[in-house]
C-alpha positions in Angstrom: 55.5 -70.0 -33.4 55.1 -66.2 -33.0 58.4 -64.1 -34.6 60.3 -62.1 -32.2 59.6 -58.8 -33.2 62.8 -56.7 -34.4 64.9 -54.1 -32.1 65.6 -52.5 -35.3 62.0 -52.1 -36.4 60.8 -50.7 -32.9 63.7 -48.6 -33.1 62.3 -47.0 -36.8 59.2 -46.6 -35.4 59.9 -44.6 -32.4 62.1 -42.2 -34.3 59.5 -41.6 -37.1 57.2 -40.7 -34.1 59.7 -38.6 -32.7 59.8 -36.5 -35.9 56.4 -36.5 -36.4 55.2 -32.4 -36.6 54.1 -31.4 -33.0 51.1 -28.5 -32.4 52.4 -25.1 -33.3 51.9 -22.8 -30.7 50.0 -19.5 -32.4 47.6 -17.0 -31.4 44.4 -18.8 -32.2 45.4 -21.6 -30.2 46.6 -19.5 -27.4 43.2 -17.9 -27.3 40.7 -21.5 -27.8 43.3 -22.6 -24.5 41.6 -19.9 -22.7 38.1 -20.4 -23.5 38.4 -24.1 -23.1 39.4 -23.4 -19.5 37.0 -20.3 -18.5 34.2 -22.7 -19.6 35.1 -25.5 -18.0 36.0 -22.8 -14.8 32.1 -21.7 -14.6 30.9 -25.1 -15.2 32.1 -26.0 -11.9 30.9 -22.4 -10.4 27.3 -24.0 -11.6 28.2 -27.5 -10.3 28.9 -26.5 -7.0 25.8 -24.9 -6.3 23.7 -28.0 -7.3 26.1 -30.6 -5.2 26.1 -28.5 -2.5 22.5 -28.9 -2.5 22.2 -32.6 -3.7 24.4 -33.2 -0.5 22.2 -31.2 1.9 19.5 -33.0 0.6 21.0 -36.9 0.9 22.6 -35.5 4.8 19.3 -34.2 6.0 16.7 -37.4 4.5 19.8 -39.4 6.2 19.7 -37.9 9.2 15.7 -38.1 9.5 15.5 -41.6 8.6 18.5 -42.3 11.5 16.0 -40.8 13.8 13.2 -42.3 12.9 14.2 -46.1 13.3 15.1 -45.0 16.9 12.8 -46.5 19.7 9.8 -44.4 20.4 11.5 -43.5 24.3 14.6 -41.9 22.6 12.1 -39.2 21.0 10.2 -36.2 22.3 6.7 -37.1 22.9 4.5 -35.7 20.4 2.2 -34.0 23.5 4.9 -31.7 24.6 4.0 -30.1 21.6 0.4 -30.1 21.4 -2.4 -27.8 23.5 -4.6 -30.0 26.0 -7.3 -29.7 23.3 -5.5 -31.6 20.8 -4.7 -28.7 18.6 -0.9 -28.0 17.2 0.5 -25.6 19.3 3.1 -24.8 17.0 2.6 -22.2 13.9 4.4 -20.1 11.0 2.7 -16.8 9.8 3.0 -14.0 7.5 2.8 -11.1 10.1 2.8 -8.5 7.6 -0.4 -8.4 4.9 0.5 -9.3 1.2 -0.4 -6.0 -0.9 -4.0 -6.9 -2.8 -2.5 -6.5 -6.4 1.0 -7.9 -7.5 2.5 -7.7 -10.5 4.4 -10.9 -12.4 8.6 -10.9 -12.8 8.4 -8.0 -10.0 10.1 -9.2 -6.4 7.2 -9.9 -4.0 7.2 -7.2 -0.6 4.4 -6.7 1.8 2.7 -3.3 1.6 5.8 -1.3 3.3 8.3 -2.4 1.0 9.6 -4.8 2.9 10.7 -8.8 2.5 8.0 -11.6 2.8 8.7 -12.5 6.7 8.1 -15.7 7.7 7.2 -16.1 12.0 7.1 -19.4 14.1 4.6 -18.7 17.1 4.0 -20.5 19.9 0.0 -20.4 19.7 -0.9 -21.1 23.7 1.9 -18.0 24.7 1.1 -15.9 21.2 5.0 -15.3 21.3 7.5 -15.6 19.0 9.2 -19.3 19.1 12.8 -18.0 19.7 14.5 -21.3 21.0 14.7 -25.0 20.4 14.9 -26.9 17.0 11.7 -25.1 15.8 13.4 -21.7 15.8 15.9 -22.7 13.6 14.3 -24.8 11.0 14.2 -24.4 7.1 10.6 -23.2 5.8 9.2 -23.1 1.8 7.1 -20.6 0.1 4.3 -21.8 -2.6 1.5 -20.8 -3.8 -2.1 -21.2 -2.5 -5.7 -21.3 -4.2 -7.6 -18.6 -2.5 -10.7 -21.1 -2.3 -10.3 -21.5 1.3 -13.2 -22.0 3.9 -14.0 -19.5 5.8 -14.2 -21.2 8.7 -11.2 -22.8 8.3 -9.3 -19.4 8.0 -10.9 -17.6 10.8 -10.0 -20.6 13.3 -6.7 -21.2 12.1 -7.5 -24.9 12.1 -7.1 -26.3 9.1 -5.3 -30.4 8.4 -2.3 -31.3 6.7 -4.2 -32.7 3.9 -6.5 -29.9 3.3 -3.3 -27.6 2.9 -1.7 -29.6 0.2 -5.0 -30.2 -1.5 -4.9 -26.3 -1.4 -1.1 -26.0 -3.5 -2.0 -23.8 -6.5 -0.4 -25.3 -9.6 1.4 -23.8 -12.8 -0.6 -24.1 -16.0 0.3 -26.7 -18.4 3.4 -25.9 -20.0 4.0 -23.2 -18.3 6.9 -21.8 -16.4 6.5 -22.8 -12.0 4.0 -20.1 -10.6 6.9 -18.8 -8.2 10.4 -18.4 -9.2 14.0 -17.5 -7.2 14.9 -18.2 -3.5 11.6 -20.5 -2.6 13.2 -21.6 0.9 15.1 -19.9 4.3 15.9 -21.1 7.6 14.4 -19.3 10.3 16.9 -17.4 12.7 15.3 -17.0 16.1 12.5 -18.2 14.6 12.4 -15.6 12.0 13.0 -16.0 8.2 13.0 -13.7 4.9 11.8 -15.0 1.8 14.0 -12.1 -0.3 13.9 -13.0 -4.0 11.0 -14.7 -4.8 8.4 -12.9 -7.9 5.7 -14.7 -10.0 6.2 -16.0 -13.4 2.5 -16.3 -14.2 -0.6 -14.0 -13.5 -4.2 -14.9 -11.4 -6.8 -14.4 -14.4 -7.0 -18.1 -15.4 -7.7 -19.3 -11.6 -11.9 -19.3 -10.6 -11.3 -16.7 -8.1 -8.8 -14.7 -9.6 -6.8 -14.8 -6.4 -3.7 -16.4 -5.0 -2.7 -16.9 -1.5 0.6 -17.4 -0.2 1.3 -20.2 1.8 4.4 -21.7 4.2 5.6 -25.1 5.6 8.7 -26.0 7.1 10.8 -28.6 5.2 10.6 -32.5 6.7 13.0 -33.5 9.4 13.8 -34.9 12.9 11.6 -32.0 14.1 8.8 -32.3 12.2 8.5 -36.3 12.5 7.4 -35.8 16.2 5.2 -32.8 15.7 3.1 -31.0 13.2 3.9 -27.4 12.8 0.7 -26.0 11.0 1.2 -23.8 7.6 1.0 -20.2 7.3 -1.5 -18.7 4.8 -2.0 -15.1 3.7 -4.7 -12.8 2.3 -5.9 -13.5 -0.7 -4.6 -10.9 -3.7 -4.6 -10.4 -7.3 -1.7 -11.2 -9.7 -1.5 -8.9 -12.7 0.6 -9.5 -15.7 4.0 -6.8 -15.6 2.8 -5.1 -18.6 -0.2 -3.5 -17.1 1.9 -2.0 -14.1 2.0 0.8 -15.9 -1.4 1.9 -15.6 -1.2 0.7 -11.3 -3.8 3.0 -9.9 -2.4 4.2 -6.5 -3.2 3.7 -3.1 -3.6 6.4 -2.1 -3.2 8.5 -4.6 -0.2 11.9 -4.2 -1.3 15.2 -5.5 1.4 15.3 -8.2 0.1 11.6 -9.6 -2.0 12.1 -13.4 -5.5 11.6 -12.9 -5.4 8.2 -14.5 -4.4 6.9 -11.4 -7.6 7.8 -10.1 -10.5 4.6 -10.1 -12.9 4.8 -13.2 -10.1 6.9 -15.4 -8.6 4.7 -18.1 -4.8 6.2 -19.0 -5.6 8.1 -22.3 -9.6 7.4 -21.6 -12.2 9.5 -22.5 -12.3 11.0 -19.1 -8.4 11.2 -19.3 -8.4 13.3 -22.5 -11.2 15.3 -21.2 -9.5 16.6 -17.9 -6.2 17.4 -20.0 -7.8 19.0 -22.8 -8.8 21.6 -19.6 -5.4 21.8 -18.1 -6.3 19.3 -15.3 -3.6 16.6 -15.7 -2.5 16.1 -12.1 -4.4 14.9 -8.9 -4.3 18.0 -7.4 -5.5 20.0 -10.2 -8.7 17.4 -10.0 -9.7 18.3 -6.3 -8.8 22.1 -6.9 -11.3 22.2 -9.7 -13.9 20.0 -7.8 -14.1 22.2 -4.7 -14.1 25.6 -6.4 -16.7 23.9 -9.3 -17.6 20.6 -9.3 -20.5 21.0 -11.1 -18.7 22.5 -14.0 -16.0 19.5 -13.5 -18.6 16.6 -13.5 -20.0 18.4 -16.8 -17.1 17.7 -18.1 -16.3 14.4 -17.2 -19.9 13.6 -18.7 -21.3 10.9 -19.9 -20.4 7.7 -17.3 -19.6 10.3 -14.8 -23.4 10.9 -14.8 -24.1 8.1 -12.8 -23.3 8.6 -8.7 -21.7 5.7 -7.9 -18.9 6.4 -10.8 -18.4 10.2 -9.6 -18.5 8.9 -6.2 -15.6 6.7 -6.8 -13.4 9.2 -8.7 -13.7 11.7 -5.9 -13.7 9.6 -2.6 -10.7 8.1 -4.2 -9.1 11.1 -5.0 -9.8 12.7 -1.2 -7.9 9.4 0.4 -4.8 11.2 1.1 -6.4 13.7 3.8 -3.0 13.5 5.7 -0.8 14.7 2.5 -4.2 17.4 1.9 -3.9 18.8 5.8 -0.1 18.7 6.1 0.5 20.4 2.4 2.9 23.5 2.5 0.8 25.1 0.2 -2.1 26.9 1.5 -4.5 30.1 0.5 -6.2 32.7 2.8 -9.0 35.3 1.3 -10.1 38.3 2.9 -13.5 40.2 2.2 -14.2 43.6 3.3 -17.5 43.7 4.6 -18.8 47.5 5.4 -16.2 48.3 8.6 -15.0 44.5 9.1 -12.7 42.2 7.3 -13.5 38.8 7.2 -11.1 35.6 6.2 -11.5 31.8 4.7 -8.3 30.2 4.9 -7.8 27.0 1.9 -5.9 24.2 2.2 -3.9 22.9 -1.3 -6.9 22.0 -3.3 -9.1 24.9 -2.1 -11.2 23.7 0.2 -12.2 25.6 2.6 -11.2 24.6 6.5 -11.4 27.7 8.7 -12.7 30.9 9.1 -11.9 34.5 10.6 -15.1 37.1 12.1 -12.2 39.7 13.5 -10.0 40.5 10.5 -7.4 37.4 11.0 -7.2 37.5 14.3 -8.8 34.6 15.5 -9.8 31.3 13.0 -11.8 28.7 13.9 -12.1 25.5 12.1 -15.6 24.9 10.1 -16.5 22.1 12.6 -16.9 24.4 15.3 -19.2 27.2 13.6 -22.4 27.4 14.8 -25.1 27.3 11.9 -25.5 31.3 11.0 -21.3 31.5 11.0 -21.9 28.9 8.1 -23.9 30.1 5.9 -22.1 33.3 6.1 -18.9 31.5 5.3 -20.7 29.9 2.2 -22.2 32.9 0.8 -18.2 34.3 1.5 -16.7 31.3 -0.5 -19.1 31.4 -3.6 -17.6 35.1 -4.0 -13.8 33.5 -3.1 -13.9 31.1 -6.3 -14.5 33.3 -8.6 -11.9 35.4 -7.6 -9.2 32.9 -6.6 -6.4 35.1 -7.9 -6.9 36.9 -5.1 -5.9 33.9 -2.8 -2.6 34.8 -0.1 -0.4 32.1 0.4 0.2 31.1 3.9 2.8 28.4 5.3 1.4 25.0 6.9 2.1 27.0 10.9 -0.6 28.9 10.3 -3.3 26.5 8.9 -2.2 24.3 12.3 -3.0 27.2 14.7 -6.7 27.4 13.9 -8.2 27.4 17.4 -10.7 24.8 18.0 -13.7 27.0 19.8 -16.6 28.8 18.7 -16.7 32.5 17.9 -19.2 34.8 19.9 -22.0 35.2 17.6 -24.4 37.9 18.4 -27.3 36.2 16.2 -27.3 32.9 18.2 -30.6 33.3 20.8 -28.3 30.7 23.0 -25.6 33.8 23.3 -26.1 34.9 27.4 -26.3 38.5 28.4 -23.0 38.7 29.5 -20.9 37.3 26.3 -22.8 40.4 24.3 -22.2 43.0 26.4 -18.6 43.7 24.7 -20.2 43.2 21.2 -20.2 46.7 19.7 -21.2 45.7 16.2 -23.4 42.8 14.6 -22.4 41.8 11.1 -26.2 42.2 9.2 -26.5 40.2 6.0 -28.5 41.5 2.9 -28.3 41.6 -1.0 -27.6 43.4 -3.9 -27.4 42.3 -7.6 -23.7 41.1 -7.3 -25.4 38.6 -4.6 -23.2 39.6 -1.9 -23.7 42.6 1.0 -23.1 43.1 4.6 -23.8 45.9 6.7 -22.0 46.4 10.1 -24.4 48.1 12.6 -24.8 49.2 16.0 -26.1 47.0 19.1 -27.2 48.4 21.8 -28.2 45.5 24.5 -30.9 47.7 25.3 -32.4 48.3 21.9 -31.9 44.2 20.6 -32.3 42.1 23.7 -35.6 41.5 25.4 -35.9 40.7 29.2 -34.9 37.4 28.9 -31.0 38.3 27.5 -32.3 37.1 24.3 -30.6 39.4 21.4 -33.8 40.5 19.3 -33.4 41.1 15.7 -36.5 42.2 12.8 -35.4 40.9 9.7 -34.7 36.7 10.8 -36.0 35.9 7.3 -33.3 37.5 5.5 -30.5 35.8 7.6 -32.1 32.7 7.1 -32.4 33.3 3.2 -28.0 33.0 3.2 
């Protein structure tokens, strides 16, 4: 038989619990209190996020397989969504092009600065889907091995299978190729992918190339029709550390010359230009048009060969718009015997228009008839070497160089009546400083015969200029 157990003894007990020493409340305490609870408050912050998502998840695959075991005359026939050829009808694209080199941990933008855009097009109307289920679906983002076919691309016709045997992979114990906001829904049947970079570069691949590619995410849409992927250009990942040396496209006249193709940042070509004072791109072009023999001298050795010199200068002309529309430009003037004639230089020096008349009238070097031009070359050998003599002049007056041709007296196509108000010719000759005009008479008795023609002894010296 058990013994009843004591009022007495359970009485003891809970009185030596009662005085048992309870926590003392200090500082310490106070403050390990606090952390406990702001831990445990941003655990949840985290938590949230990933329920929220588990729950979309479970909802959506709950709602698709609802739909699915439906009979086949409760859903939309898969033809209302298909061309009469078979073809999907239906398709997402990148309408903006991809820049060709990006750069790893950087935030991916098309070529304007802009957010990857993702587009669902109707591809019988070549409109925008704006309505239905389709315009408001959720698309993903991945990365694609630039290995496509050809043929494949240029149609637009690829399969389902082909794409996903297309789905570029990370490297082994590496980090995913793309990292941050991989999915959107389309709006109107637009979407944004906004923070999305690459965590690995394009070196190890066979081509060296990426493509981006799209799908939209499984459900009730998608199970009666295929909506075909979007695929980009193909373009070059570059690890972050080598943005640095990004050559620019195109280049600005205040960028170093080692943004310029062929010159290596603190190269042999890069110490040799800034050893001469010629550090920006603008310095370049002002020293190739006023010498570039002299500046291809000093480039030297792999500069020698044309297709490297080539490549420096066509890359460093690309900007024409910035070289036209600069604020900086030069005019010269030249007294030659009674008449004063004028080159007027854009930014770099080169030389874009000329003035017969003392400034009064310039013409672009387009519209110069052969013996205007080899005066104006003789004229601008003599200009570079004295290029502290340049005048400044504002963009306005580069802009209003007329577009016609001046009346030359030494072109035989000149008629009777255009020289009849010429009073002077400008006659070319030389001296030992190379240089040496002579403003004479005409008479339109004395130089013409009777055809009109202007007649003039000494042809072998103008053509010597």
């Amino acid at each position: 038989m058990i013994p009843k157990r004591n009022f007495t003894d359970s009485f003891d007990q809970k009185e030596e619990e009662d005085q048992s020493p309870k926590r003392r409340f200090t500082f310490a305490n106070l403050v390990r209190d606090v952390m406990r609870a702001h831990m445990l408050h941003q655990t949840l912050i985290k938590m949230e996020s990933f329920l929220r998502k588990v729950v979309q998840e479970e909802v959506e695959r709950g709602i698709v397989n609802h739909f699915h075991t439906l009979p086949s005359s409760m859903t939309m026939n898969d033809h209302q969504f298909e061309s009469g050829s078979g073809r999907t009808c239906r398709q997402l694209r990148f309408p903006e092009k991809i820049p060709p080199v990006l750069f790893t941990n950087n935030r991916m933008e098309t070529e304007d600065g802009k957010p990857i855009r993702i587009e669902m097009w109707d591809v019988n109307s070549e409109k925008i889907v704006t309505s239905g289920s389709l315009s408001s679906i959720k698309a993903e983002i991945m990365v694609m091995d630039s290995d496509f076919e050809p043929e494949e691309l240029e149609e637009g016709d690829w399969t389902e299978e082909a794409f996903k045997s297309k789905i570029q992979r990370e490297r082994e114990g590496k980090r995913p190729l793309l990292t941050g906001e991989l999915t959107t829904w389309l709006k109107n049947g637009v979407g944004y992918f906004g923070d999305v970079s690459f965590s690995d570069n394009s070196s190890w691949v066979r081509n060296r190339k990426f493509r981006l590619g799209a799908r939209v995410v499984p459900n009730v849409s998608t199970k009666t029709t295929r909506v075909r992927e979007a695929i980009s250009q193909a373009f070059v990942v570059k690890d972050h550390r080598g943005e640095c040396q990004k050559k620019h496209f195109p280049p600005k006249l205040v960028d170093e010359t080692w943004r310029l193709k062929k010159i290596s940042k603190d190269g042999k070509f890069h110490k040799r230009l800034t050893s001469k004072g010629i550090i920006t791109v603008k310095d370049f072009l002002q020293s190739y048009y006023t010498d570039q023999s002299n500046l291809r001298q000093l480039l030297g050795g792999g500069a020698n060969t044309s297709k490297t010199w080539e490549t420096i200068v066509e890359h460093a002309n690309t900007n024409t718009c910035t070289l036209n529309n600069a604020a900086q430009n030069y005019v010269y003037y030249k007294e030659v015997g009674e008449a004063l004639v004028g080159l007027i230089f854009n930014c770099v020096y080169k030389n874009v228009g000329a003035s017969f008349d003392g400034g009064q009238n310039w013409v672009s070097l387009e519209n110069l008839n052969a013996h205007q031009m080899r005066v104006v070359e003789r004229l601008k050998c003599d200009a570079y070497k004295n290029i502290n003599q340049f005048s400044p002049v504002d963009i306005g007056f580069v802009s209003n160089i007329q577009q016609c041709e001046l009346t030359d007296p030494f072109n035989k196509q000149s008629s009777l009546d255009e020289l009849k108000n010429v009073q002077t010719i400008l006659v070319p000759g030389s001296n030992e400083n190379g240089i040496n005009y002579n403003l004479l008479p005409l008479s339109t008795t004395s130089y013409m015969n009777q055809a009109g023609d202007p007649i003039y002894d000494d042809w072998a010296a103008l053509d010597q200029l």
